[in-house]
C-alpha positions, 0 to 999 in steps of 0.5 A: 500500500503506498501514499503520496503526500504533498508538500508540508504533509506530516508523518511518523508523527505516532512515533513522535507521540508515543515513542514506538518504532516508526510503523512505515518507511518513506521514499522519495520520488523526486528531491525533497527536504525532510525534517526529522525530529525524534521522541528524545529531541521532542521531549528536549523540545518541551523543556526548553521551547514549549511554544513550539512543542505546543504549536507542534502538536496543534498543527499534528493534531488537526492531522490526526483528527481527520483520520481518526474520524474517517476511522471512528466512520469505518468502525460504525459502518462495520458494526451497523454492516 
């Protein structure tokens, strides 16, 4: 299965969240500009610029809320189906 994501798309970002081994690989088709941020440089983040980490999260957050409520739609649909 695989994806294409467009510019300023995030993820990885349950790896961030929770610390897990990142679930997925990525290859880029064509050049591109990545930016890694692991779990131990997030919780650094937190200490020393809390704005940011917040800001961080907001912006992941409405990243997530859409695919948890097409998720929280399937469930229903399979459980009416």
């Amino acid at each position: 299965m695989g994806f294409t994501f467009s510019a300023g798309v995030v993820f990885g970002e349950m790896a961030l969240l929770d610390g897990s081994p990142r679930s997925a690989q990525v290859v880029a088709e064509e050049d591109s500009e990545i930016y890694r941020l692991s779990y131990g440089r997030f919780g650094k983040l937190c200490r020393e610029n809390s704005g940011v980490a917040i800001k961080l999260l907001q912006n992941m957050a409405v990243v997530l809320s859409p695919r948890l409520r097409v998720r929280s739609e399937e469930m229903r649909m399979l459980e009416d189906g």
